[in-house]
Every structure is written in C-alpha cells, then in structure tokens.
C-alpha positions in Angstrom: 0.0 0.0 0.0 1.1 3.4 -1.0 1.4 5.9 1.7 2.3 9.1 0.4 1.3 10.3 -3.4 3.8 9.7 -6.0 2.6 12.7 -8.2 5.2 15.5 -7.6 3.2 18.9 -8.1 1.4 17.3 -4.9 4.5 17.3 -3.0 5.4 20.5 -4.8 2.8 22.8 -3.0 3.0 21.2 0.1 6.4 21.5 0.9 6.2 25.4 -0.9 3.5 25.9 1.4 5.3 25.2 4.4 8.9 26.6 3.6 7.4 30.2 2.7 7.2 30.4 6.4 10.0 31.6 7.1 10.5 30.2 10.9 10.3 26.7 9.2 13.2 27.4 6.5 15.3 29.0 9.3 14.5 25.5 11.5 15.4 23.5 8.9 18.6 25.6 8.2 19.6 25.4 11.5 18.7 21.7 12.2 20.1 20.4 8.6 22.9 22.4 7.1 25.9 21.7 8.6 28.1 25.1 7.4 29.6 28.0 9.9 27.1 31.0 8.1 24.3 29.3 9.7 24.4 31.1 12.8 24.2 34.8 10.7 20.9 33.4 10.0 18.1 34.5 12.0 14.2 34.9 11.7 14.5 38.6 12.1 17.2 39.1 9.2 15.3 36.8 6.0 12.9 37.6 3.8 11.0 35.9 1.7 11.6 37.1 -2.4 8.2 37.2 -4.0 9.4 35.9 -7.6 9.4 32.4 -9.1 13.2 32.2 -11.0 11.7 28.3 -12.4 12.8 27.9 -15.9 10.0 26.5 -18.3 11.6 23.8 -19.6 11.5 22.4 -15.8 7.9 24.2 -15.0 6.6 20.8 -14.6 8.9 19.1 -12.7 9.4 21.4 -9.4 8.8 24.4 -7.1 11.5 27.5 -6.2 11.4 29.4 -3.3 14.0 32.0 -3.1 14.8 34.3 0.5 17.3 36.7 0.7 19.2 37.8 4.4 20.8 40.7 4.9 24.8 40.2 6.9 26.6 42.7 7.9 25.2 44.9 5.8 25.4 42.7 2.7 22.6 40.9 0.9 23.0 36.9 0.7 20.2 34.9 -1.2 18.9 31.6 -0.7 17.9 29.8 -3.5 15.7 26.7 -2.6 14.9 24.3 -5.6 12.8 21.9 -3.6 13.0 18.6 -5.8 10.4 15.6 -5.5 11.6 13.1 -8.3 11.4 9.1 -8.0 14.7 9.3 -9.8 17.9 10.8 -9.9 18.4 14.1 -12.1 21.6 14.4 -13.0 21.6 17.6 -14.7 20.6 19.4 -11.3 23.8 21.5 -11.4 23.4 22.7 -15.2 19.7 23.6 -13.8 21.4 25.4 -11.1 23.7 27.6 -12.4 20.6 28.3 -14.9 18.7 29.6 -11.9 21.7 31.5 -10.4 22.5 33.2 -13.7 19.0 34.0 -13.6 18.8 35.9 -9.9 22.2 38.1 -10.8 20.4 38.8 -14.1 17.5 40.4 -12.3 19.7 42.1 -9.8 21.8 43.6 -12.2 18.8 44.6 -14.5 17.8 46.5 -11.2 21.0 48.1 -10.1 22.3 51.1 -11.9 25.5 50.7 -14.7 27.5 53.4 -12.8 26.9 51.1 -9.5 27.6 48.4 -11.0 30.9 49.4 -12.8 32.2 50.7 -9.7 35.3 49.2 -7.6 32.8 48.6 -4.6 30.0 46.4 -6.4 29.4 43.0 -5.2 26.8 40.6 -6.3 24.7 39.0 -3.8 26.0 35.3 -2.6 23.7 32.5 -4.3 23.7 29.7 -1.6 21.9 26.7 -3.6 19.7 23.8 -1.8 18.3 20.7 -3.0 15.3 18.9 -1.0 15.0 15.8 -2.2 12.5 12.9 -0.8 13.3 10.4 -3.7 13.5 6.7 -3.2 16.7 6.2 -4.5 20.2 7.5 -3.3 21.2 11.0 -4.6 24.2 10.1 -6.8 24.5 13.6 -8.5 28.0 15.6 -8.5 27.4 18.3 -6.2 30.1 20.3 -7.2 29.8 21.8 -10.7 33.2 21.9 -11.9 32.9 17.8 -12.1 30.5 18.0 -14.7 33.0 20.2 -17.0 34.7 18.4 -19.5 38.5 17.9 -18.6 37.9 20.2 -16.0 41.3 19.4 -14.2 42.9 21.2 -17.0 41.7 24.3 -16.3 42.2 24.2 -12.1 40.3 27.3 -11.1 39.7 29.5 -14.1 36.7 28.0 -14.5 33.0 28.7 -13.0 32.4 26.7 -9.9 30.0 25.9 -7.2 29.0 23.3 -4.9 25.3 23.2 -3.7 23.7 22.1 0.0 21.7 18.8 -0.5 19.1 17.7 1.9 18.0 13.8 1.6 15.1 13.5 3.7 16.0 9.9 3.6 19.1 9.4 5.0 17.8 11.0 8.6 17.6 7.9 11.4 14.2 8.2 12.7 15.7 8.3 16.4 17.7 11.8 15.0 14.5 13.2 13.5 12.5 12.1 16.8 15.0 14.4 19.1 14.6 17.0 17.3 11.1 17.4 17.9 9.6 20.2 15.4 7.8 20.6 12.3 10.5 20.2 9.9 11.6 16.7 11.3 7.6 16.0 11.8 7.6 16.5 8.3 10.6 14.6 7.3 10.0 11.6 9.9 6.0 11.1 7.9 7.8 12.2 4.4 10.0 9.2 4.8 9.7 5.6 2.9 8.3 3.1 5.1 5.3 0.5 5.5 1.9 1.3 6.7 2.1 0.0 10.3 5.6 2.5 10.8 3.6 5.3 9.2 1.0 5.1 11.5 3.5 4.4 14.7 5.0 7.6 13.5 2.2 9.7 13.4 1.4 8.2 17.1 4.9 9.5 18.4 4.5 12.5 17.1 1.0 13.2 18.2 2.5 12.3 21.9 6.0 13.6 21.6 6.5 16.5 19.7 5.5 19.1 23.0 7.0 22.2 21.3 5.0 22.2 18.7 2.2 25.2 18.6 -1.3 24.8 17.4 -0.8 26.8 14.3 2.2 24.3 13.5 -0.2 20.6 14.2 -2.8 22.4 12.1 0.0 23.2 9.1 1.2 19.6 9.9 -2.4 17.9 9.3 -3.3 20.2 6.0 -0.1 18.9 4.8 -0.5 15.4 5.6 -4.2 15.9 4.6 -2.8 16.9 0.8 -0.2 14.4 1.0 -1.9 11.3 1.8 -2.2 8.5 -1.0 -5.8 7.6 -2.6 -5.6 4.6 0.1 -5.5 6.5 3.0 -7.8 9.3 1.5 -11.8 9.8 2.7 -12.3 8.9 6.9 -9.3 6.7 7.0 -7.5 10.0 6.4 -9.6 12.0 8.5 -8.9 9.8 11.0 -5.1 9.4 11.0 -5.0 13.4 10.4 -7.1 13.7 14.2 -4.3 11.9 15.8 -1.8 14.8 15.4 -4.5 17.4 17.1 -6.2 14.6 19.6 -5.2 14.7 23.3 -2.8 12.8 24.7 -4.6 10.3 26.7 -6.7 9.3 23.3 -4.2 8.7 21.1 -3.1 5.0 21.9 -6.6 4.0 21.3 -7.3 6.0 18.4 -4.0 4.6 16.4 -5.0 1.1 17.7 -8.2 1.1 15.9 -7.0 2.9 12.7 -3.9 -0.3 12.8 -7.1 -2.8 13.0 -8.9 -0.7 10.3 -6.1 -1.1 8.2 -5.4 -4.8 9.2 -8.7 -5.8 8.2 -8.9 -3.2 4.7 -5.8 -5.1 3.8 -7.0 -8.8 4.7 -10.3 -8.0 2.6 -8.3 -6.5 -0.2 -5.8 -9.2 -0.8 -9.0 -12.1 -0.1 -10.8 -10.1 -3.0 -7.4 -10.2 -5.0 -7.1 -13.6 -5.2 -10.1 -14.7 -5.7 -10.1 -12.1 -8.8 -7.0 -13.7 -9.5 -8.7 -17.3 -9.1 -11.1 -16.3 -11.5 -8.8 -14.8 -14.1 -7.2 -18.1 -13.9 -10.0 -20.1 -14.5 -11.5 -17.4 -17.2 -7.9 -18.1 -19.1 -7.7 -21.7 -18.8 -10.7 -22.1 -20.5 -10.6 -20.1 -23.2 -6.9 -21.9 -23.9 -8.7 -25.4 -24.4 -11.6 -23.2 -26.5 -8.4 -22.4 -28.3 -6.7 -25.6 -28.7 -10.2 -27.1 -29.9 -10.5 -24.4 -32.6 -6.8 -25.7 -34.0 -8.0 -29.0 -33.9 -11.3 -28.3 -35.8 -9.5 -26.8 -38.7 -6.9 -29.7 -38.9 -9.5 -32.2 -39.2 -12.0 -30.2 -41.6 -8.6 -29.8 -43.4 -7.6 -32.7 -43.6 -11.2 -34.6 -44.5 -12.0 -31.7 -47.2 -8.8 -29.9 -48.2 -7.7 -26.0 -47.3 -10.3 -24.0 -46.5 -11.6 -20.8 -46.9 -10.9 -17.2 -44.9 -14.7 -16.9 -44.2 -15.0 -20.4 -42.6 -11.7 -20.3 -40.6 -13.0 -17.1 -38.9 -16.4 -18.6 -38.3 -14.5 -21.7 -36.8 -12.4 -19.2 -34.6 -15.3 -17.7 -32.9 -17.2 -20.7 -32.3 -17.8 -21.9 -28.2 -16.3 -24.8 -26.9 -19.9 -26.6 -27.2 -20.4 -26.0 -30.9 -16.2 -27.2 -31.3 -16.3 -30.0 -28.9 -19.7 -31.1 -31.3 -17.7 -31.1 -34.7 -14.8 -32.9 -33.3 -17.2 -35.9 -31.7 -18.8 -36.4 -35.1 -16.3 -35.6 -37.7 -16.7 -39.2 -39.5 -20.1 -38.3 -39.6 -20.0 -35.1 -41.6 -19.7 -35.3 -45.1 -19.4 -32.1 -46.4 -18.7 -28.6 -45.4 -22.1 -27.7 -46.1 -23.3 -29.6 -42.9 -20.5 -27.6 -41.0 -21.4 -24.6 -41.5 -25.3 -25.0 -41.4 -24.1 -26.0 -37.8 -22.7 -22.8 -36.9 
C-alpha cells in the first residue's frame, strides 16, 4: 500500500507551502545544514523574495522558493529548488547555475551601470539547496566543476560551485525524533516506510513533539491531509490526520483502531485479489482449451475436405467450446462442409 502520493506537483505545493514560512526554513537551516554561516541566520534578518526564477523547460517538474538575508550589511540569497523526483536528475547543477545566472540577471537589470561598474559592487551570494525525498540514493555531482569536460585542466579558471543537499531519507528516525519540530515531523511522515511505521510515527509525534504550537499541528495535518495516497484518503485520512491534534490520553486508542482498520482493509483486499485472480485463472484456462479445440477443428475439416476458406476459418475461430467439442465428436459423420457450417 502506498502511503504518500507519488505525483510531484502534490508534493510540490505542500512542501512550498510550508517553507514560505520563514520560521520553518530557518529551522530546517539550522537543524540540517551543517556550514559556519548558519548562525548569521536569523528569523528577524530573512525575507521571503516574492518571484518564481523556475525555468519553463522544468515548469513541470518542481517548485522555487527563493529568500534573501541581509549580513553585515550585505545581501545573501537563498535559492531553494525543492526537488520531488522518484529518480535521480543528474543535470541538477546545469539547472542550477541556470537559476543563479538568472537571480544576478535580475539584480543587475535592477541596479544602476554606474553602480555596478564601480570598484565597490558586489553581487549578492547565491547559496543553492536541494530537497530531495526520492527513493533512491542521490548520486548527483554536487560540485559543478565535475560536470566540466577535462575540468582538471583548467584548475580554477573556471566557474564553480558546490550546492547544500538535503536527503530527507538518510535522517535515522531516532535523530529526526530528538529534534522534535515541524520540519523533522515532516521529514520523519515524508519518509519511505510501510503502513504499520507510518502510523507508529504519526502516534509518536502526536505524543511527543510538546514544542510544537497549534498553528504548527494544524500546518502539519493540511499537509499530511494533501499528501496522503488515494488509500489513505476519505475517513481513513480523516482519521489518521485527528491523531496529530487529539489529546494525549486518546491517542493510543485511536491509532490502535485505525492499525485494526487497516489490518482488516488489507485482509479484505488481498481475499478479494485472489479470488479475482482465481477467476482470471480459471477465465484463461478455458478459453486456452476453446483455443486448442478451434486448432483441432481446422486440422481435421482440413484434412477430410482440403484448405479452407478465410470466411469459414473465422467462423471456426469464434465458435464456443460446445459448438467445437460437437464437430470434433462427429467428424466421421459429416460429409461435407455444407453440414459444417449449417451448424454454426
């Protein structure tokens, strides 16, 4: 059974949704980027950039958010590509530098030529991050220079970057558990795992996760609520999405009887399967001795009366196992095709 939706616009909104608050992208800053300019950033000193830099030959395929901080008096952007392939791009740092070419290009169109010929100008640093949730490990060069032809030629007089990737994937559950906020409740339900975990998870989360406010376990339920696969969808859903705002004291029972729901959905499920399957079976078997007594029918007509004719042969194809199992039990007794296909 499919826990979360495969489709990634789905994804896409969701996680743009939540990481255009800007508390949440400093969490998950703080909590998942391991670099010494973290601590310059602050909920007080971001912004939020109200333009879309997305590219329309990737339109489709994900969702930017780009925030900008100001440090010591000079303006540093983030530049979020959250990405929500099955599979493994690897031309995510061509589509980078594409997007960062993009931001100086609107800064510069913005800034005046005098300002920007003069001795002082700096462009704003680009910082690039990749979310991914895929399945599959992230095998994509993160520096760009290793995607440059014979780029150990040309040492450092060529372009080069390296981008921030977060794999909600490779987080143990036990580190996302300690953590205890939105980000990792996110990460920790966003994660690949069976059924009976999902719902465990949602349980611990529901009891555990103290700090979070009731504006956060109400983002936290819209986004599971948008997340959820068709299986899960309707008062299942409903009902796994009340566990994150229930109290404490009814949550064991609550994810007890949403386990034996599920249990029982599943048991029904694969019982219908295979009796599907059983009749498929027996649905196939028969129509391969129809088959085989359709073969033998024209071998004998054949054979007694010589070739026969396109018209006949497809009459003799669509004939039921009755009307073929007839012809073969008195073929000696036939004497002409005439008789044959007055029969049919």
């Amino acid at each position: 059974m499919r826990i979360k939706k495969e489709m990634h616009h789905i994804h896409d909104k969701s996680y743009k949704d939540l990481f255009s608050n800007k508390e949440l992208l400093v969490d998950m800053i703080q909590n998942f980027v391991k670099s010494s300019w973290i601590k310059e950033i602050k909920k007080d000193n971001i912004e939020l950039v109200n333009k879309s830099y997305i590219l329309s030959d990737y339109e489709e395929l994900e969702s930017d958010i780009v925030y900008k901080a100001t440090i010591d008096g000079r303006e540093v952007i983030f530049y979020i590509l959250l990405e929500f392939q099955s599979y493994v791009d690897y031309s995510m740092p061509i589509r980078l530098f594409l997007y960062m070419s993009e931001i100086w290009r609107e800064v510069l169109k913005n800034t005046k030529q005098a300002e920007v010929k003069s001795k002082e100008f700096r462009l704003p640093a680009i910082v690039p991050l990749v979310l991914y949730n895929g399945e599959y490990k992230w095998t994509v060069e993160k520096k760009f220079k290793n995607i440059i032809n014979k780029s150990e030629l040309f040492g450092n007089n060529i372009i080069d970057f390296e981008y921030i990737l977060i794999d909600i994937n490779k987080y143990e559950k036990e580190e996302l558990m300690e953590l205890k906020n939105l980000v990792s409740a996110v990460f920790l339900l966003d994660q690949k795992v069976d059924i009976e975990e999902f719902i465990s998870r949602v349980k611990d989360i529901a009891i555990d996760f103290n700090n979070l406010t009731e504006e956060q376990k109400m983002m936290l339920r819209h986004w599971l609520r948008v997340t959820l696969s068709d299986e899960l969808k309707g008062n299942l859903g409903e009902k796994i999405e009340d566990i994150l705002i229930a109290k404490k004291e009814e949550v064991n029972r609550m994810t007890s009887n949403i386990s034996k729901t599920i249990k029982e959905t599943f048991a029904k499920t694969r019982e219908e399967g295979m009796e599907k399957g059983i009749e498929e079976g027996i649905e196939k078997g028969i129509e391969k001795a129809r088959q085989k007594d359709v073969e033998i029918v024209l071998k004998l007509l054949t054979k007694k009366f010589g070739a026969l004719d396109d018209v006949l042969k497809k009459k003799i194809e669509k004939l039921d196992s009755d009307k073929l199992s007839s012809i073969i039990e008195n073929i000696l007794d036939i004497e002409s095709l005439q008789e044959v296909i007055k029969s049919i």
